[in-house]
CHARMM-style PDB file with segment names, atoms N, HN, CA, C and O in Angstrom:
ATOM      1  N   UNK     1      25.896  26.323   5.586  1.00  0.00      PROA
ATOM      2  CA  UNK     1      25.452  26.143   6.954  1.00  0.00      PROA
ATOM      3  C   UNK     1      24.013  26.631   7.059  1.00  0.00      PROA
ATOM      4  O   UNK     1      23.585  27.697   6.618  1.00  0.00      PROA
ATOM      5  N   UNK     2      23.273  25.609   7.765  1.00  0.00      PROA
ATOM      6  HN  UNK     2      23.621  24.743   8.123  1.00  0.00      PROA
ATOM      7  CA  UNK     2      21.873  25.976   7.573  1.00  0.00      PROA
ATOM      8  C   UNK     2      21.226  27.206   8.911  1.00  0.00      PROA
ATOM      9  O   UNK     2      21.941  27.719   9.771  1.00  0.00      PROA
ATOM     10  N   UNK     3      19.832  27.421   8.753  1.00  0.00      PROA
ATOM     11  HN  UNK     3      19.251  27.004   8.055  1.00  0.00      PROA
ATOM     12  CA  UNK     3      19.537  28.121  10.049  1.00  0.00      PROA
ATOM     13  C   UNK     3      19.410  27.257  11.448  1.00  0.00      PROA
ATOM     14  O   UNK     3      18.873  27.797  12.415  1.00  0.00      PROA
ATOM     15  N   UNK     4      19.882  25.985  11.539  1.00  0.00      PROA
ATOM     16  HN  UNK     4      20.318  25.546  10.753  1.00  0.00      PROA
ATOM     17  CA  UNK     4      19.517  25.154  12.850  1.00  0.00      PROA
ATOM     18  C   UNK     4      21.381  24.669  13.004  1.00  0.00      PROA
ATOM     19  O   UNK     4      21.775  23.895  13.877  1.00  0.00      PROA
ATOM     20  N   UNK     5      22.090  25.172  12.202  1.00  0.00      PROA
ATOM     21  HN  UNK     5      21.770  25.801  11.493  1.00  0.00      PROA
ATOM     22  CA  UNK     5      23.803  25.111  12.499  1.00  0.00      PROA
ATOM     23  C   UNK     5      24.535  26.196  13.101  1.00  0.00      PROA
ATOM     24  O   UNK     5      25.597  26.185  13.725  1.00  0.00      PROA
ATOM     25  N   UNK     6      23.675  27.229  12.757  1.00  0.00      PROA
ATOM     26  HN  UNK     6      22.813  27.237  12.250  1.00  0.00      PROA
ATOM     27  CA  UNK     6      23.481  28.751  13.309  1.00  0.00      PROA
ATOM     28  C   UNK     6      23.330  28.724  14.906  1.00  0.00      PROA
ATOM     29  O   UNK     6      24.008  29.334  15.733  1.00  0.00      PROA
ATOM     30  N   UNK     7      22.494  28.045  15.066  1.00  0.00      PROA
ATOM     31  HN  UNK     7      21.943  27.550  14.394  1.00  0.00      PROA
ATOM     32  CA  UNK     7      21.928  28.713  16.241  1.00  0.00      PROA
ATOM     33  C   UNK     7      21.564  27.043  17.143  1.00  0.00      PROA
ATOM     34  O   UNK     7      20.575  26.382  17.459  1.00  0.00      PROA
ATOM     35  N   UNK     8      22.722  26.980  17.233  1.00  0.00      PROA
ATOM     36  HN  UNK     8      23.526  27.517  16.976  1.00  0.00      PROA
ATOM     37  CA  UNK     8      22.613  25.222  18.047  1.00  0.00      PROA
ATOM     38  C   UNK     8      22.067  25.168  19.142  1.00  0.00      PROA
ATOM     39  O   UNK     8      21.616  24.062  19.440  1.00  0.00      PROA
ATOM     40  N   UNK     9      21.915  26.156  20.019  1.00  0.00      PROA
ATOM     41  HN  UNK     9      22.281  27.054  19.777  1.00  0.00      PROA
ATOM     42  CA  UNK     9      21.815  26.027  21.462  1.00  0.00      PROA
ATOM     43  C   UNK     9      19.347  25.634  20.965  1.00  0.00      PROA
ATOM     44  O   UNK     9      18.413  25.093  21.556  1.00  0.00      PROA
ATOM     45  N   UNK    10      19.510  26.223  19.882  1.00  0.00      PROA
ATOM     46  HN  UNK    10      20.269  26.663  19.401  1.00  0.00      PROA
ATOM     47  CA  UNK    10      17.744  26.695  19.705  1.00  0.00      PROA
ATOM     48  C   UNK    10      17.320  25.287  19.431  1.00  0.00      PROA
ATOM     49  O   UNK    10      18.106  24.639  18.739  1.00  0.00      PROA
ATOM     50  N   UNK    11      16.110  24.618  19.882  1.00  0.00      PROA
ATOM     51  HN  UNK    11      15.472  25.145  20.444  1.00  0.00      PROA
ATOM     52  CA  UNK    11      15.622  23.570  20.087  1.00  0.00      PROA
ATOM     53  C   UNK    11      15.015  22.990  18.858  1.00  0.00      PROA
ATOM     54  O   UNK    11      14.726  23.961  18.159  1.00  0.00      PROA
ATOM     55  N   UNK    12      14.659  21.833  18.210  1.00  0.00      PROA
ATOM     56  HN  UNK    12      14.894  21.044  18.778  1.00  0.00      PROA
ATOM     57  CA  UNK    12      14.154  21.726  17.188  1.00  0.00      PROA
ATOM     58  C   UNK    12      12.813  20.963  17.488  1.00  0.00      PROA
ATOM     59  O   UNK    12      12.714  20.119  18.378  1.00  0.00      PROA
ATOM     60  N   UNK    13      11.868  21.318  16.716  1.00  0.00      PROA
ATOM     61  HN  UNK    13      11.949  22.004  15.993  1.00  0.00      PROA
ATOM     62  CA  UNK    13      10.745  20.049  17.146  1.00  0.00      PROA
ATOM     63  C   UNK    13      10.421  19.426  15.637  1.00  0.00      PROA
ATOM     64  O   UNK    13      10.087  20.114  14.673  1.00  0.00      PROA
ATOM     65  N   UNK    14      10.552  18.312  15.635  1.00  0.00      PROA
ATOM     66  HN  UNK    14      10.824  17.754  16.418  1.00  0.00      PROA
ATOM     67  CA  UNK    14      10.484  17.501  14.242  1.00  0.00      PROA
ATOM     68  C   UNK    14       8.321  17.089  14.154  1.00  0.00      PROA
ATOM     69  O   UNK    14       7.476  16.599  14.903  1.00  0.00      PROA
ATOM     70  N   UNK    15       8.367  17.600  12.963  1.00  0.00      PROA
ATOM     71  HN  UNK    15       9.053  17.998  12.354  1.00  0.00      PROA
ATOM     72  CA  UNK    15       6.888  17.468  12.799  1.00  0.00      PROA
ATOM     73  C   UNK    15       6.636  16.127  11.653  1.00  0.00      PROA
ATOM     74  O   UNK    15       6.670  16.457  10.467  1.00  0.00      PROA
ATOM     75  N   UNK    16       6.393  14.676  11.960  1.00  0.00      PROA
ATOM     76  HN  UNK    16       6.365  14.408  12.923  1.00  0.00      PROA
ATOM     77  CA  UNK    16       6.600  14.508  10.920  1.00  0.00      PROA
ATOM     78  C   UNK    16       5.588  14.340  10.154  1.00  0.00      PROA
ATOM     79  O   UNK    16       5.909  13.756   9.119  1.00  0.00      PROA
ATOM     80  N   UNK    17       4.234  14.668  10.240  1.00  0.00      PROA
ATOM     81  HN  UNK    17       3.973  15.142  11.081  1.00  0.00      PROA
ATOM     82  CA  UNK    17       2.944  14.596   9.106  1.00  0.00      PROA
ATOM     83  C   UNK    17       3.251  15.528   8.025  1.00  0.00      PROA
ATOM     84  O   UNK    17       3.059  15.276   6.835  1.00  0.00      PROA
ATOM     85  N   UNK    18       3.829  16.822   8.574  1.00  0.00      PROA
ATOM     86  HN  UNK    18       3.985  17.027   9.540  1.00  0.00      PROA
ATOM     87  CA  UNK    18       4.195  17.776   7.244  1.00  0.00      PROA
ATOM     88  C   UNK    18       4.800  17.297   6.610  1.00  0.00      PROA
ATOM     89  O   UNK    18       4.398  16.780   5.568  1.00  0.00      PROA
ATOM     90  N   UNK    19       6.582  17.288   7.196  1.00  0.00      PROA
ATOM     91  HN  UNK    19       6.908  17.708   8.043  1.00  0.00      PROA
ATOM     92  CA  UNK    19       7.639  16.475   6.581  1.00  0.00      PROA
ATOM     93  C   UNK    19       7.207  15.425   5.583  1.00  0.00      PROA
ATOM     94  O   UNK    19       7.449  15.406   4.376  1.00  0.00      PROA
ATOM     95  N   UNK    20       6.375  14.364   6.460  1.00  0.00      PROA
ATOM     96  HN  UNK    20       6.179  14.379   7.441  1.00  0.00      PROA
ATOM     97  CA  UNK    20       6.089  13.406   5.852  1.00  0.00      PROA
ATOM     98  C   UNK    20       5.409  14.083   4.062  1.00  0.00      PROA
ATOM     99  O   UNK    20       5.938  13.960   2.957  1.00  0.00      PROA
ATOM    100  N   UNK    21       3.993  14.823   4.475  1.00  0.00      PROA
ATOM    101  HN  UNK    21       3.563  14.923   5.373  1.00  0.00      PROA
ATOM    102  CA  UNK    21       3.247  14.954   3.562  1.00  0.00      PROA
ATOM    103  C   UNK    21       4.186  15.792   2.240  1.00  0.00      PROA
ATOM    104  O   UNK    21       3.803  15.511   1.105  1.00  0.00      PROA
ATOM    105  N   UNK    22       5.242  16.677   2.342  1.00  0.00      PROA
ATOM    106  HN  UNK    22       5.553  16.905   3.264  1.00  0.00      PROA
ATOM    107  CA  UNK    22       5.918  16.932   1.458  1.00  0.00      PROA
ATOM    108  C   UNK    22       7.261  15.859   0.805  1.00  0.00      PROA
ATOM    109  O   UNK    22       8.171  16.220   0.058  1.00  0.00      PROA
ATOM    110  N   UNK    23       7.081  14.837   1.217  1.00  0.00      PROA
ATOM    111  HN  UNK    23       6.341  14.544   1.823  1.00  0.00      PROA
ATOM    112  CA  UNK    23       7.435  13.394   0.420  1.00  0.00      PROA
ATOM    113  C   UNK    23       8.946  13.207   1.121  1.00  0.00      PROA
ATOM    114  O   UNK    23       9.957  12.978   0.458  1.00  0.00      PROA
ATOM    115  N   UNK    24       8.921  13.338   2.502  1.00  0.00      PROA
ATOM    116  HN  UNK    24       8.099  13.525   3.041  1.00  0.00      PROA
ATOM    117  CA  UNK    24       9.730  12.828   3.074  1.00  0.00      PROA
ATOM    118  C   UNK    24       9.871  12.145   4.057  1.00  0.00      PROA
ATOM    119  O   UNK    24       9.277  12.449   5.091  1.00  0.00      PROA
ATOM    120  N   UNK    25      10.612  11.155   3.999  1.00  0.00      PROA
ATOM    121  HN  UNK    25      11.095  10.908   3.159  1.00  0.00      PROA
ATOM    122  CA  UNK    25      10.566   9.829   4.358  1.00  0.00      PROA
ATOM    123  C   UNK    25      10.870  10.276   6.253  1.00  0.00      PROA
ATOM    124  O   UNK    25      11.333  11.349   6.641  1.00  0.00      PROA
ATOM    125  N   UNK    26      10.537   9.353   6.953  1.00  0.00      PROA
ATOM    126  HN  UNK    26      10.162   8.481   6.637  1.00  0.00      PROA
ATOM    127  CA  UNK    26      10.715   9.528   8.278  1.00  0.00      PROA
ATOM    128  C   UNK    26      12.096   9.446   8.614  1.00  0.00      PROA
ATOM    129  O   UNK    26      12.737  10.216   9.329  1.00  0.00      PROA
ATOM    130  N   UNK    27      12.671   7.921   7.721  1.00  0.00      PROA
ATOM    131  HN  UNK    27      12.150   7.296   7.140  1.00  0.00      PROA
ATOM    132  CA  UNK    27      14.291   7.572   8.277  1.00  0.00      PROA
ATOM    133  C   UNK    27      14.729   8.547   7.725  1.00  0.00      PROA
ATOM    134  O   UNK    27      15.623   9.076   8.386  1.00  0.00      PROA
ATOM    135  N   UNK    28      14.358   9.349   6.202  1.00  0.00      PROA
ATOM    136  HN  UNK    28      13.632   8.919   5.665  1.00  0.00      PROA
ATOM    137  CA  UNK    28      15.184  10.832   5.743  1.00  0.00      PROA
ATOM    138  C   UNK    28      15.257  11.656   6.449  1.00  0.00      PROA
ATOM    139  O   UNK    28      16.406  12.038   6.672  1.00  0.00      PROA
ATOM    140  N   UNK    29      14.268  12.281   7.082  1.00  0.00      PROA
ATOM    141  HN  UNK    29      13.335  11.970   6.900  1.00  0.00      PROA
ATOM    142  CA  UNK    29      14.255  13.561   7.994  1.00  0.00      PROA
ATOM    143  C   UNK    29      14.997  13.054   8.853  1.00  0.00      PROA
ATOM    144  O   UNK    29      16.064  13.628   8.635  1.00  0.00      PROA
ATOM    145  N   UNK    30      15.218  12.124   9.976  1.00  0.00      PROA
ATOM    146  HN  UNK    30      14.351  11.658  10.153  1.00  0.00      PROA
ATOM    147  CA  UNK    30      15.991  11.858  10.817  1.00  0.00      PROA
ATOM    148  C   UNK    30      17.783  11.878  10.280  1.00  0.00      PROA
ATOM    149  O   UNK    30      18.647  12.297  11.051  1.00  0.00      PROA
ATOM    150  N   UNK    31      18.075  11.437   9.079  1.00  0.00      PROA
ATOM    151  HN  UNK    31      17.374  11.096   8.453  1.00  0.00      PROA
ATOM    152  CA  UNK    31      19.020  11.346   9.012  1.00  0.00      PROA
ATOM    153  C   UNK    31      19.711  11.842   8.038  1.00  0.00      PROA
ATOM    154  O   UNK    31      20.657  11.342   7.429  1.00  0.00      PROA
ATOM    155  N   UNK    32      18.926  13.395   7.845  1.00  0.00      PROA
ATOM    156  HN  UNK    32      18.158  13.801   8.340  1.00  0.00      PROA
ATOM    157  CA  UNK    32      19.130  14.839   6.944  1.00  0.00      PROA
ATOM    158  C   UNK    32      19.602  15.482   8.386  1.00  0.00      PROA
ATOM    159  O   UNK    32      20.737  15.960   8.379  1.00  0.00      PROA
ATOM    160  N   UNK    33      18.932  15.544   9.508  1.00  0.00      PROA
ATOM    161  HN  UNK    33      18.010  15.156   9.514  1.00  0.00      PROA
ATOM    162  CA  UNK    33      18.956  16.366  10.276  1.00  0.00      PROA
ATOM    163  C   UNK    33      19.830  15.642  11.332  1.00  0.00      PROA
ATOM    164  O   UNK    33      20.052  16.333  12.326  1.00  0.00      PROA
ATOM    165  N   UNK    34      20.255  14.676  11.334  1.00  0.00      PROA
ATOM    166  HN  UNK    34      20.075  14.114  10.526  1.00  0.00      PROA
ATOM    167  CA  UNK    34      21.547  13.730  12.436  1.00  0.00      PROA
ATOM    168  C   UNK    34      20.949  13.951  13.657  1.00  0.00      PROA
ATOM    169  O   UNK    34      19.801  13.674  14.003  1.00  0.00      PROA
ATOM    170  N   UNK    35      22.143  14.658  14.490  1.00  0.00      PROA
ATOM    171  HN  UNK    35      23.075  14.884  14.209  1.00  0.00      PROA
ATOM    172  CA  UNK    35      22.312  15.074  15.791  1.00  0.00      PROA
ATOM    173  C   UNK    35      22.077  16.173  16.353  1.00  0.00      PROA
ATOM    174  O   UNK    35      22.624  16.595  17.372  1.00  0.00      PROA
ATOM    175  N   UNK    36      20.865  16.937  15.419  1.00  0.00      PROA
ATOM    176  HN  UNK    36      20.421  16.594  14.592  1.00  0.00      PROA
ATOM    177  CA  UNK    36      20.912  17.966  15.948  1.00  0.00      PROA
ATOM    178  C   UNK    36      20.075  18.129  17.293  1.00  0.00      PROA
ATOM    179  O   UNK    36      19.619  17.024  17.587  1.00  0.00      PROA
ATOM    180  N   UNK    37      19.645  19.262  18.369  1.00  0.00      PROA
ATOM    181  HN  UNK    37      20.016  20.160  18.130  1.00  0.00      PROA
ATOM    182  CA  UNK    37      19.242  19.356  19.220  1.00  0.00      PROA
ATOM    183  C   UNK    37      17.344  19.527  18.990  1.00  0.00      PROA
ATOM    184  O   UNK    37      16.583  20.456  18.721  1.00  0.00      PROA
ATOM    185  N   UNK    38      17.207  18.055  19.280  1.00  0.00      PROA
ATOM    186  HN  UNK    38      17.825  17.301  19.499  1.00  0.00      PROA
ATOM    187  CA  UNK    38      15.664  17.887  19.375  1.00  0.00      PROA
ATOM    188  C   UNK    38      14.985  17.655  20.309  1.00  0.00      PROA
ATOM    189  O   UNK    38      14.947  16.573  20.894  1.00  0.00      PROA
ATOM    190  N   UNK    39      14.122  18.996  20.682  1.00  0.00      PROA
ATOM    191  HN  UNK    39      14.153  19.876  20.207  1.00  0.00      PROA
ATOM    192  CA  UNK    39      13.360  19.162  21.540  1.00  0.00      PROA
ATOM    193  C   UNK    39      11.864  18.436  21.753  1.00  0.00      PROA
ATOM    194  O   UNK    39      11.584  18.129  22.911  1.00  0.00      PROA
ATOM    195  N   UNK    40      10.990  18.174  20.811  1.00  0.00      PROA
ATOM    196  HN  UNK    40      11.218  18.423  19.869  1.00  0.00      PROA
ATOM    197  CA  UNK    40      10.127  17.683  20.490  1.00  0.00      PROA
ATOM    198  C   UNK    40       9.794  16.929  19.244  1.00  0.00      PROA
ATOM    199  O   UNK    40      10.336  17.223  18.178  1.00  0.00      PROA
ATOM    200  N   UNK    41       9.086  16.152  19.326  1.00  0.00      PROA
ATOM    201  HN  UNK    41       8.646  15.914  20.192  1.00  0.00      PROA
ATOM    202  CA  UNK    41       8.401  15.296  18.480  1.00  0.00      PROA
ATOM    203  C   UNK    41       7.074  15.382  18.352  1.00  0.00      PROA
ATOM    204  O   UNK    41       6.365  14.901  19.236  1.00  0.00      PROA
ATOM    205  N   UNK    42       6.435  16.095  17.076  1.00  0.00      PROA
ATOM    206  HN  UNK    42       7.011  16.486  16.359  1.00  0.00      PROA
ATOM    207  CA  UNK    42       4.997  16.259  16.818  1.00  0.00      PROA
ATOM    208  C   UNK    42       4.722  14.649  15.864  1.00  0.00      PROA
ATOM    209  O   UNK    42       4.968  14.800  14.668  1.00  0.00      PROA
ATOM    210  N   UNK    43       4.344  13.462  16.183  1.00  0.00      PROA
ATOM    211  HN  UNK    43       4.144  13.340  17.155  1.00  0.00      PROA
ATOM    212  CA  UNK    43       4.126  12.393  15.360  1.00  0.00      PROA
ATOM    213  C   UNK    43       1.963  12.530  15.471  1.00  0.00      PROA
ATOM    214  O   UNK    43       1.171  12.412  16.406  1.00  0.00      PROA
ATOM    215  N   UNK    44       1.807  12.824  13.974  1.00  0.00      PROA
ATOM    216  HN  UNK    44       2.451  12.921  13.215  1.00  0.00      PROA
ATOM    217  CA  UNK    44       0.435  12.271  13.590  1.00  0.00      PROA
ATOM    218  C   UNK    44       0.394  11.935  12.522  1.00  0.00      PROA
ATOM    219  O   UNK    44       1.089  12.417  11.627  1.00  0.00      PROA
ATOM    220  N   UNK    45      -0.522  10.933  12.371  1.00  0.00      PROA
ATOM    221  HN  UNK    45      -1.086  10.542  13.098  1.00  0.00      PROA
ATOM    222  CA  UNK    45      -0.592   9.832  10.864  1.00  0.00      PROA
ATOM    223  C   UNK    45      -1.116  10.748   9.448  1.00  0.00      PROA
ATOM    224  O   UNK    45      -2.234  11.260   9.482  1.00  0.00      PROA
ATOM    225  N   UNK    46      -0.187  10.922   8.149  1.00  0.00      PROA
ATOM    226  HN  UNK    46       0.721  10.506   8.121  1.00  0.00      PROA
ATOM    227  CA  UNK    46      -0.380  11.163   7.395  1.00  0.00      PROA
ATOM    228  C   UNK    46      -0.514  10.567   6.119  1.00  0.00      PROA
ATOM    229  O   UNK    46      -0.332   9.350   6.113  1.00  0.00      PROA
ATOM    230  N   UNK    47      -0.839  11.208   4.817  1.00  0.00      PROA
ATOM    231  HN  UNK    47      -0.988  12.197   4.821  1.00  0.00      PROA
ATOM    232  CA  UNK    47      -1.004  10.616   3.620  1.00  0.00      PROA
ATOM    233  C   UNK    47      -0.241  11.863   2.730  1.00  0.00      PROA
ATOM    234  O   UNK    47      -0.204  13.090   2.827  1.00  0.00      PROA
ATOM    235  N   UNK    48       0.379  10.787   1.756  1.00  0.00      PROA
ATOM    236  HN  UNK    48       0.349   9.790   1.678  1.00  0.00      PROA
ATOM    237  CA  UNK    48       0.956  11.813   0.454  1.00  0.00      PROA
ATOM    238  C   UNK    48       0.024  11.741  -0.679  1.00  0.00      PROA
ATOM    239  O   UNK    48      -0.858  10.931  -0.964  1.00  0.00      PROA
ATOM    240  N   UNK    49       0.474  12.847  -1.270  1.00  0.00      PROA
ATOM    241  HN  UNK    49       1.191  13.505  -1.039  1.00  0.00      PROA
ATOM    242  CA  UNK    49      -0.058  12.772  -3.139  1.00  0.00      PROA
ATOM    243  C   UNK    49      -2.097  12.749  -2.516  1.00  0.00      PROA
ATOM    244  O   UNK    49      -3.049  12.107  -2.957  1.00  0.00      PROA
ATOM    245  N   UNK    50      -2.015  13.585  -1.573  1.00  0.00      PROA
ATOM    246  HN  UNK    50      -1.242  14.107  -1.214  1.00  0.00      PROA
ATOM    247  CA  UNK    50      -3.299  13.984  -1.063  1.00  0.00      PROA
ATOM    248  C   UNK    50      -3.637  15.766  -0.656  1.00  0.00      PROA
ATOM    249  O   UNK    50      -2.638  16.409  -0.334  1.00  0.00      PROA
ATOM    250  N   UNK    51      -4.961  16.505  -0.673  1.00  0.00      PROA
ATOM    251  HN  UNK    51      -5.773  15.983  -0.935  1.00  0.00      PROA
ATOM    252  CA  UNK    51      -5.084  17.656  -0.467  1.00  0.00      PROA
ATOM    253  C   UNK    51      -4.300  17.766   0.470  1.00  0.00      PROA
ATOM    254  O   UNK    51      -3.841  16.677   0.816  1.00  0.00      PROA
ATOM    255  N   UNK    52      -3.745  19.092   1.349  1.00  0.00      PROA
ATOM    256  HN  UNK    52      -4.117  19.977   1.068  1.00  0.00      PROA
ATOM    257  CA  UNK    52      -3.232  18.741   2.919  1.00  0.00      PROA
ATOM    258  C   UNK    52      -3.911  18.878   3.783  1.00  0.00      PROA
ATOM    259  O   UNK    52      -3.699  18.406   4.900  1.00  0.00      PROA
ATOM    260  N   UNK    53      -5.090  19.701   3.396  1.00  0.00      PROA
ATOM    261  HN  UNK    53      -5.262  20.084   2.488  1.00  0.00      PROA
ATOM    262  CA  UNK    53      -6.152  19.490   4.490  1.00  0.00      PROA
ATOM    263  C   UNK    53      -6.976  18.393   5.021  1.00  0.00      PROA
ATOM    264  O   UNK    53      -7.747  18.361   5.980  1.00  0.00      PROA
ATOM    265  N   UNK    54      -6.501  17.190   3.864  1.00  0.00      PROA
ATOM    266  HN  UNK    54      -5.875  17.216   3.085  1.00  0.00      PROA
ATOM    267  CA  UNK    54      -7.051  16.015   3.809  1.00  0.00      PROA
ATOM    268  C   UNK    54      -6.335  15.073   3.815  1.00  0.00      PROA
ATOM    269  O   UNK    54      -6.739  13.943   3.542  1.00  0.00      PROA
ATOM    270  N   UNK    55      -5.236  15.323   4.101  1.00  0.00      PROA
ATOM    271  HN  UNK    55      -4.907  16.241   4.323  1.00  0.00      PROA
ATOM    272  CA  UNK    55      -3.619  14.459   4.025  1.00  0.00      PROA
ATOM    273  C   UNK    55      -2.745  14.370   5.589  1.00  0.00      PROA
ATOM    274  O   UNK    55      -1.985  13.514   6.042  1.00  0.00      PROA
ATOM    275  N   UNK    56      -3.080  15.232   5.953  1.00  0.00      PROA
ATOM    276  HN  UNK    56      -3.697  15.927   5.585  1.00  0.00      PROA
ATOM    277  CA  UNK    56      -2.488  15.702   7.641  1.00  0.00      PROA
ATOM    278  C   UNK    56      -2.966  15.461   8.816  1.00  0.00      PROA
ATOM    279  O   UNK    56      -4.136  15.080   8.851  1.00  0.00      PROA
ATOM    280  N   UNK    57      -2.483  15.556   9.649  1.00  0.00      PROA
ATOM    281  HN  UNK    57      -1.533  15.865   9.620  1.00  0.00      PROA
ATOM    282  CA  UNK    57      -3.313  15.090  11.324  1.00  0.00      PROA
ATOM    283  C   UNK    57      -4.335  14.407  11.004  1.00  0.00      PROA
ATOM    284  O   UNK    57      -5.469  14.880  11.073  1.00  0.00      PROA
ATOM    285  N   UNK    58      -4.138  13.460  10.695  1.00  0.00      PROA
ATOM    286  HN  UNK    58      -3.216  13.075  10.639  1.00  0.00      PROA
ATOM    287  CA  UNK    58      -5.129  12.313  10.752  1.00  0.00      PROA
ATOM    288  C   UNK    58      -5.228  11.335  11.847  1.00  0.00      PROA
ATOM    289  O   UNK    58      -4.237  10.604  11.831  1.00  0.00      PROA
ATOM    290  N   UNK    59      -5.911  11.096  12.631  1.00  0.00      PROA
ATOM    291  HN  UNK    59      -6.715  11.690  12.644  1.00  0.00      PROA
ATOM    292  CA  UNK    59      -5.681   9.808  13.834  1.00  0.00      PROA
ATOM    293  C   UNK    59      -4.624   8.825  13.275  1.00  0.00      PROA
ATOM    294  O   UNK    59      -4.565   8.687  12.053  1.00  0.00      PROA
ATOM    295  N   UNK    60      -3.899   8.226  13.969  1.00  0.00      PROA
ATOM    296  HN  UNK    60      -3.947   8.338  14.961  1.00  0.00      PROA
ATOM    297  CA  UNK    60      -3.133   7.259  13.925  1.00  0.00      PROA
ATOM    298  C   UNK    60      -4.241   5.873  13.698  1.00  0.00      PROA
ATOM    299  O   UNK    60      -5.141   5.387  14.383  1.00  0.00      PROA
ATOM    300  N   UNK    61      -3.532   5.501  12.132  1.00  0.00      PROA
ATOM    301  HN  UNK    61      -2.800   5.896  11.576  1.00  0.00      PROA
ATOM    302  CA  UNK    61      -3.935   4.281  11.759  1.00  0.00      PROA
ATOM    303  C   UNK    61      -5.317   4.511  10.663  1.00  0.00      PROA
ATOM    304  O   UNK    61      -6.156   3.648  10.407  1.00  0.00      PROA
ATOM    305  N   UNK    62      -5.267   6.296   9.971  1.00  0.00      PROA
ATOM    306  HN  UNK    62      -4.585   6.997  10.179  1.00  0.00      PROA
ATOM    307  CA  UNK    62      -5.557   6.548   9.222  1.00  0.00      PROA
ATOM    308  C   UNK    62      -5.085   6.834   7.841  1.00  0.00      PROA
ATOM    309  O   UNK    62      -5.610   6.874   6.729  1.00  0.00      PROA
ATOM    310  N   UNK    63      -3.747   7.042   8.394  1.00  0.00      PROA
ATOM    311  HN  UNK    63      -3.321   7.010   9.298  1.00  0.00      PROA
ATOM    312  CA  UNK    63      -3.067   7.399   6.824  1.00  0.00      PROA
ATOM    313  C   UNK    63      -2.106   6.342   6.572  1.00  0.00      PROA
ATOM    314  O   UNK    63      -2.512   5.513   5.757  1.00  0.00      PROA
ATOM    315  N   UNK    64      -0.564   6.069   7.195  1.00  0.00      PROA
ATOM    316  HN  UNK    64      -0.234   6.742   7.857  1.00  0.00      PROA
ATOM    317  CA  UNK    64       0.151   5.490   6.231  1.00  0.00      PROA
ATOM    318  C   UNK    64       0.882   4.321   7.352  1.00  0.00      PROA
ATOM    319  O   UNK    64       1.724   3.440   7.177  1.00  0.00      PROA
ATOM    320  N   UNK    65      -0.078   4.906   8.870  1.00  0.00      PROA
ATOM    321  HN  UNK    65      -0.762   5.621   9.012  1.00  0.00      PROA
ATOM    322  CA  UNK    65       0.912   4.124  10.144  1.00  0.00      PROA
ATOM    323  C   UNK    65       0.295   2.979  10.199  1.00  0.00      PROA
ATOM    324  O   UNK    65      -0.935   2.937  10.175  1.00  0.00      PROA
ATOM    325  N   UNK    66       0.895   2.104  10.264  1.00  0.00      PROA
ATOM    326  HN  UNK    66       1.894   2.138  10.283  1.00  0.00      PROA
ATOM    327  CA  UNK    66       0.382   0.725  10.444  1.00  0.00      PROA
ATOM    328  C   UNK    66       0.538   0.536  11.445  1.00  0.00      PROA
ATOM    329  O   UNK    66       1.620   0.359  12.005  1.00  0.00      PROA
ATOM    330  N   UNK    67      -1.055   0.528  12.126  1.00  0.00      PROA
ATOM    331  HN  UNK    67      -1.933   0.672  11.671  1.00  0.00      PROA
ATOM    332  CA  UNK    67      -1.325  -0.403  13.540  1.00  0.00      PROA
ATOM    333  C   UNK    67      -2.489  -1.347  13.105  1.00  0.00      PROA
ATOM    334  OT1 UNK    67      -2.945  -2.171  13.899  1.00  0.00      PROA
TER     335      UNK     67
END
């Protein structure tokens, strides 16, 4: 049982440029983490197999989001 099965009532905010940048997939994180209680959504455009200072919060339609 993890620390967010623990403590259900506590809010989650899904970040996914990190997530992303440590090589995980968007539909993965969503559906590693199911139903749990999500409070927020941090979405900014990232890149993998890049520095992270140079891989992260990037404007949308800089790294991997297609607009």
């Amino acid at each position: 049982m993890g620390f967010a099965d623990k403590h259900q009532d506590l809010g989650i905010l899904l970040d996914i440029s990190h997530n992303y940048f440590d090589n995980y997939s968007e539909d993965g994180i969503v559906k590693f983490l199911g139903c749990r209680n999500f409070k927020a959504l941090h979405i900014s455009d990232a890149l993998q197999n890049v520095d992270i200072k140079k891989g992260t919060h990037l404007a949308i339609g800089y790294g991997s989001i297609d607009f």
